[in-house]
C-alpha positions in Angstrom: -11.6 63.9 35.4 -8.4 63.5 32.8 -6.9 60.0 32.8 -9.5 58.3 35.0 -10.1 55.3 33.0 -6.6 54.8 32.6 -6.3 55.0 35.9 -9.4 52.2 36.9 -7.2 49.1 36.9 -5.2 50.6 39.7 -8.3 52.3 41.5 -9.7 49.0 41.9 -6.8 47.6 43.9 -7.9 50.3 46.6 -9.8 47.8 49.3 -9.1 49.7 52.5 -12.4 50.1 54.9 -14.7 53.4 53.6 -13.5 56.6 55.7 -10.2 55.6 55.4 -8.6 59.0 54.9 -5.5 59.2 56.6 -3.0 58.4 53.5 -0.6 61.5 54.9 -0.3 59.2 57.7 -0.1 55.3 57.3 -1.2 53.6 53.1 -2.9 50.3 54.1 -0.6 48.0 52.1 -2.4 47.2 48.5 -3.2 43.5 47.0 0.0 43.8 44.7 1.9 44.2 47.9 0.4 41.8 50.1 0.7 39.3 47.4 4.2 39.9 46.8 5.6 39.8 50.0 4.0 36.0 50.7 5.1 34.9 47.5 8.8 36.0 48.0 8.6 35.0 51.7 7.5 31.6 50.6 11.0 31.3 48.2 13.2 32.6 51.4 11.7 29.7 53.3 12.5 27.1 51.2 16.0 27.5 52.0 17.1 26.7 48.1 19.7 29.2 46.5 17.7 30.0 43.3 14.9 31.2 45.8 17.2 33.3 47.8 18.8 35.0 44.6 15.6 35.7 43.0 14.1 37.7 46.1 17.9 39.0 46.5 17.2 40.6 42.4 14.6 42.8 43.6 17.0 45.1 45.9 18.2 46.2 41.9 15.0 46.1 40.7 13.4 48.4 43.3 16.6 50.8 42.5 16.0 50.6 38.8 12.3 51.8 39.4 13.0 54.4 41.6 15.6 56.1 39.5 13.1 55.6 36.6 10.7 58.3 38.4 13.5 60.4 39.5 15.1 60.5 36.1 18.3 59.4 37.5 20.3 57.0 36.8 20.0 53.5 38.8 23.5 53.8 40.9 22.3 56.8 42.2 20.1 55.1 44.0 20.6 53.2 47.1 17.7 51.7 49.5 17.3 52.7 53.3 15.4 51.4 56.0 13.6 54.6 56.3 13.0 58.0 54.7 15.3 59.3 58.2 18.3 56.6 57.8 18.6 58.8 54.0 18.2 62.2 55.6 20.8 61.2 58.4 23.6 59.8 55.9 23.2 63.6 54.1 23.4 65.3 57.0 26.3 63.7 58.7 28.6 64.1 55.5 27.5 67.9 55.1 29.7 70.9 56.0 28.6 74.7 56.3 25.6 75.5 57.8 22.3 74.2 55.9 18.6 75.9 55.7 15.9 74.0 57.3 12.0 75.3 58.5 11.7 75.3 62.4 8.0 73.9 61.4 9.6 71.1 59.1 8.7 67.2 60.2 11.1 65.9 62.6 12.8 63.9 60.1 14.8 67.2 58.4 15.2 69.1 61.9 17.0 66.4 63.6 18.8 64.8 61.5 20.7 68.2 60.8 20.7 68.8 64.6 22.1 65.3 65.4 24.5 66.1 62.5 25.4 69.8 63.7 26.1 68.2 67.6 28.0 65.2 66.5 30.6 66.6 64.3 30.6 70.6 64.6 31.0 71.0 60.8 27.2 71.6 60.0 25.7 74.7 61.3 21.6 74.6 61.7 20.0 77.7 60.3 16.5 77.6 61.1 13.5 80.0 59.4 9.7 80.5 60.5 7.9 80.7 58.0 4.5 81.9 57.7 2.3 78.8 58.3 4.9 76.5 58.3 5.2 77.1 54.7 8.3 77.4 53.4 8.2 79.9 50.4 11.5 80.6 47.7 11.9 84.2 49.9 11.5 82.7 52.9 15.2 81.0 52.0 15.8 84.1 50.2 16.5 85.8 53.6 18.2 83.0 54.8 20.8 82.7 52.3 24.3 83.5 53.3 28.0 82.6 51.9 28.2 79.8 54.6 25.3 77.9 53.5 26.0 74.8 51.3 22.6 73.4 51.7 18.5 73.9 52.0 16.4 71.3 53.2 12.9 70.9 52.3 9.7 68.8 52.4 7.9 69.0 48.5 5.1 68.6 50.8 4.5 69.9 53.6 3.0 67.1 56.4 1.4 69.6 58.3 -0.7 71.9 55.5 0.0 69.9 52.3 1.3 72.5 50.7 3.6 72.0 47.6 7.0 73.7 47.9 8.3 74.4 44.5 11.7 73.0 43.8 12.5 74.8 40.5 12.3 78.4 42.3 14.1 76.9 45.1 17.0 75.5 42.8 17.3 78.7 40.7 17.7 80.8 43.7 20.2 78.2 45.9 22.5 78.3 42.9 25.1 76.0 43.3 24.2 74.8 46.5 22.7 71.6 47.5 19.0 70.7 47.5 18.1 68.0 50.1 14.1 67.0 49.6 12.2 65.1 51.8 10.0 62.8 49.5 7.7 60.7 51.8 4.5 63.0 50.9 5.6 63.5 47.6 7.1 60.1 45.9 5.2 58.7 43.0 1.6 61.1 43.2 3.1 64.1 42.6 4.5 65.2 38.9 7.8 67.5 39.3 10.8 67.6 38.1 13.1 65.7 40.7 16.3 66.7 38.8 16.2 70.1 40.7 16.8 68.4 43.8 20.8 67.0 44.5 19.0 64.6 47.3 15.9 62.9 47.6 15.3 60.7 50.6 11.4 58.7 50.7 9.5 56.1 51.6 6.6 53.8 49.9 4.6 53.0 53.3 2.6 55.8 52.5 1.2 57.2 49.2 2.9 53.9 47.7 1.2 51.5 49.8 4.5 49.4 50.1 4.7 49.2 54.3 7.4 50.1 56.2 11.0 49.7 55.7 10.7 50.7 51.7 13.0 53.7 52.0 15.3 54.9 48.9 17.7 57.8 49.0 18.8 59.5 45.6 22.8 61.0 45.9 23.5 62.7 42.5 26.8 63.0 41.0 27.5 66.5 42.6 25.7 65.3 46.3 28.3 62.3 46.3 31.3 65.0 45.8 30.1 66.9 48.6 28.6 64.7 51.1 31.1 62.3 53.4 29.9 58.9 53.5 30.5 59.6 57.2 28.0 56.4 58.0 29.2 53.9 55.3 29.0 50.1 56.8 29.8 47.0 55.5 27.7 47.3 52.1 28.9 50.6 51.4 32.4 49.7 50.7 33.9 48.6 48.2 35.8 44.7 48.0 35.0 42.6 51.2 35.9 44.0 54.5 35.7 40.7 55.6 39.1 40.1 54.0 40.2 43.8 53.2 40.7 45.2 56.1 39.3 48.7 56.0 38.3 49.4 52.0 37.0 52.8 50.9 33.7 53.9 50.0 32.1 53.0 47.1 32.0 55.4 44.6 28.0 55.1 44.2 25.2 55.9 45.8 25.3 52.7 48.1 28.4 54.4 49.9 25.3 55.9 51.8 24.0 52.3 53.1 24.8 50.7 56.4 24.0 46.9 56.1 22.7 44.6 53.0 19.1 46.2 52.0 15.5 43.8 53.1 15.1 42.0 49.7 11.6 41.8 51.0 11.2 45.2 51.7 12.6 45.7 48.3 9.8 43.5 46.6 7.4 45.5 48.1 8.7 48.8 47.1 9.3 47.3 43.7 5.7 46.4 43.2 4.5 49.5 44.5 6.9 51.9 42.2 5.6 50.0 39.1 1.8 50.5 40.0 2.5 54.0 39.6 4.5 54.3 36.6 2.6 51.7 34.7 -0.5 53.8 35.8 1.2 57.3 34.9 2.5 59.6 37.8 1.1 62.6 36.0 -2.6 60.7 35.7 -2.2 60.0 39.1 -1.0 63.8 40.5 -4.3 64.7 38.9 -6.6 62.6 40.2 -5.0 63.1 43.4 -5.2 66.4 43.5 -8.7 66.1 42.1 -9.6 64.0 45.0 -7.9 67.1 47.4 -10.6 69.1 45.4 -13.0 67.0 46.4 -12.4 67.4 50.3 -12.2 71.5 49.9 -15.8 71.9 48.5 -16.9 69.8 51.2 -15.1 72.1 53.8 -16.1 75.1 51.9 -19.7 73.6 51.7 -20.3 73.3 55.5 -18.2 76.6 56.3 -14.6 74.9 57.6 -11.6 77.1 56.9 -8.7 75.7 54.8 -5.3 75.8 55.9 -4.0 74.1 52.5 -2.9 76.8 50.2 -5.2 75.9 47.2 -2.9 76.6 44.2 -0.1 74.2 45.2 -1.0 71.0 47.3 -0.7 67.4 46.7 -3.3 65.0 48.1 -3.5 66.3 51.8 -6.3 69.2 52.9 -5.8 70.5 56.5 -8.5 72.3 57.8 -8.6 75.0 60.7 -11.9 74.9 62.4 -12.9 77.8 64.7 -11.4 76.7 67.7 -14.8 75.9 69.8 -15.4 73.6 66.5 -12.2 71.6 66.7 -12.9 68.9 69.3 -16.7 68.4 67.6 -15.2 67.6 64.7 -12.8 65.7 65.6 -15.2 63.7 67.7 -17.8 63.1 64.9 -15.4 62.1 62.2 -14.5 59.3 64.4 -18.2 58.6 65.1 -18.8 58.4 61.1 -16.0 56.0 60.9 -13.5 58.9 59.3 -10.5 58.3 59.7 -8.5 61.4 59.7 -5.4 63.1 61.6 -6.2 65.7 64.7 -3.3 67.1 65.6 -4.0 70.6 68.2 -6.0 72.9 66.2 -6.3 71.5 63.1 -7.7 68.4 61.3 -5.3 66.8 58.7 -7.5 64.9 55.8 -5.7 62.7 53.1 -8.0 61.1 50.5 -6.2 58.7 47.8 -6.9 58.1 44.0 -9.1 55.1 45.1 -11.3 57.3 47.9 -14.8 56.4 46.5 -18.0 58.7 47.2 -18.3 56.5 50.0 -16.0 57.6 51.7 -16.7 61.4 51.1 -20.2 61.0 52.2 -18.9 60.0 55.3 -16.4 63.0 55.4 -19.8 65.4 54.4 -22.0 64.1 57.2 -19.5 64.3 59.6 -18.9 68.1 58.6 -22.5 68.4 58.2 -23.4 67.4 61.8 -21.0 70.2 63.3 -22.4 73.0 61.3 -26.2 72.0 62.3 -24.8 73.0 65.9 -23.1 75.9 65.2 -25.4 78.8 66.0 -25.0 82.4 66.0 -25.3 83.8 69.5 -24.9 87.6 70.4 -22.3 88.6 72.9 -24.4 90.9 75.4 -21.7 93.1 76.8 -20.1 93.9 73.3 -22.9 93.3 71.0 -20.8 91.9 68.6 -21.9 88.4 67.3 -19.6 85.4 68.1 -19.7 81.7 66.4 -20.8 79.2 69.0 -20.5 75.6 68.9 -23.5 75.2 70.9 -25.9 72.0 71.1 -29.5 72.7 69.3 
């Protein structure tokens, strides 16, 4: 595996339980992290001013690292509570009707509905793509003259597929390109100057907790997009003494309230991990990892819903639909901890997932196929997959 003993120093910071494989979901917060937050909450307590303006630096820090992996500059950047608070601010300062996947997370859909309902200058135009998967003709079809916008997961939380931002930007032209980042953000090597908004989070992938959002507004976003939501931070001067200023002119017009300087730290710590590691050594070994999960799927005869030439670091499978609920039952019985959600199982292994952890994974698998037996459907004669108990 390329890069892997580059990688080590930051594979051994991964100390969450074996079978933990649910990064898509929730990324147990790493030691870096943990050990960052209590030093920086110590300083705040001490009540001394020095303290205070130290943890206050790494709001800019956290900025400056993030626009580091977006190739962006640093005032592009501006914190949010969430991955959502980002999308929102987009949406809400967008006119003309903007692209978004019927199947997409929650996030993209209703934000732009919220946005479409609140001000009647956005219209929603929704596609169904195959699978959820939303393809460069899939928008194709969408396209017309009112669209200003198309919003899109890079990775898609139900299948893990990777959406691919350079076909998408050459065939939007000049229109926006609003990406959800929150399965994407520091494991996956693209280039994020095809994208005019980015909007993420670290308490996944990144390992940072919640409340480490960022949002990225490029130069041609910011002439576009309202600040309908600025607050008190996104202004410029002091309201408290200005009456009613403008917006700034940089990304933080897009903020609400003063960012969590410890929520910053975190993020801050987590961001460097990554870069000092190398997001390309890390997209590999992530991926490799994916790998991993597919032979084991492929080994004990469980279909794959993750398109295998584009994903990141989540697998879905799509048992049979008699297998579902065995499987789902006796990855929680090996200690596996996985997503079920309806028919299908999502798996999210991590650069630190150890053969511990796979073995798990494998003799969970292992255990369904021993009971699935061939049985032969008397009135048709045709033979039918059971999931029947030897």
């Amino acid at each position: 595996m390329a890069g892997v003993s580059e990688l080590e120093p930051l594979i051994e910071t991964f100390d969450a339980a074996a079978g933990y494989l649910d990064w898509a979901a929730f990324g147990p917060l790493s030691p870096a992290v943990r050990a960052e937050m209590n030093a920086d909450a110590a300083l705040l307590g001490t009540g001394r001013r020095t303290g205070i303006d130290l943890v206050a630096s790494r709001v800019d820090e956290a900025r400056e690292l993030v626009a580091t992996v977006l190739g962006c500059a640093a005032d592009e950047v501006v914190l949010q509570p969430s991955t959502t608070h980002g999308l929102l601010h987009a949406m809400q300062g967008l006119t003309g009707a903007v692209v978004v996947s019927a199947q997409e997370f929650p996030a993209l859909r209703i934000t732009a509905r919220r946005a479409q309902d609140a001000r009647g200058l956005l219209t929603v135009r929704e596609i169904d793509p195959a699978d959820g998967i939303v393809t460069v003709d899939a928008v194709a079809e969408a396209l017309t003259d009112d669209v200003t916008a198309v919003a899109v997961s890079l990775v898609d939380f139900r299948t893990g597929a990777l959406a691919d931002l350079s076909g998408l930007r050459e065939l939007i032209g000049d229109r926006l390109l609003i990406v959800d980042a929150v399965q994407a953000f520091g494991v996956v090597d693209v280039d994020w100057a095809a994208a005019d908004v980015v909007c993420g989070n670290g308490y996944k992938w990144l390992r940072a907790g919640r409340g480490t959002g960022f949002s990225r507004f490029s130069d041609r976003a910011r002439e576009r997009i309202e600040p309908v939501l600025s607050g008190i931070s996104g202004m410029q001067g002091d309201a408290a003494t200005t009456g009613f200023p403008p917006p700034l002119p940089t990304a933080g017009a897009y903020s609400i309230a003063p960012s969590d300087p410890l929520a910053a730290s975190r993020l801050a710590v987590a961001v460097r991990d990554v870069v000092d590691a190398g997001i390309p050594a890390v997209a590999a070994e992530l991926r490799a990892r994916a790998q991993d999960v597919m032979n084991l799927a492929d080994r004990y005869g469980v279909p794959v819903l993750t398109p295998r030439d584009r994903h990141a670091g989540i697998v879905t499978l799509l048992p049979d639909p008699q297998d579902a609920a065995p499987l789902a039952a006796a990855l929680a019985n090996h200690g596996v901890t996985v997503t079920a959600r309806g028919a299908t199982i999502r798996v999210s292994p991590h650069i630190g997932t150890g053969a511990d952890s796979l073995q798990l994974l494998g003799d969970a698998l292992a255990q369904v196929a021993t009971t699935r037996v061939v049985v032969i459907d008397a009135p048709t004669g045709e033979l039918d997959l059971g999931a029947l108990e030897s």
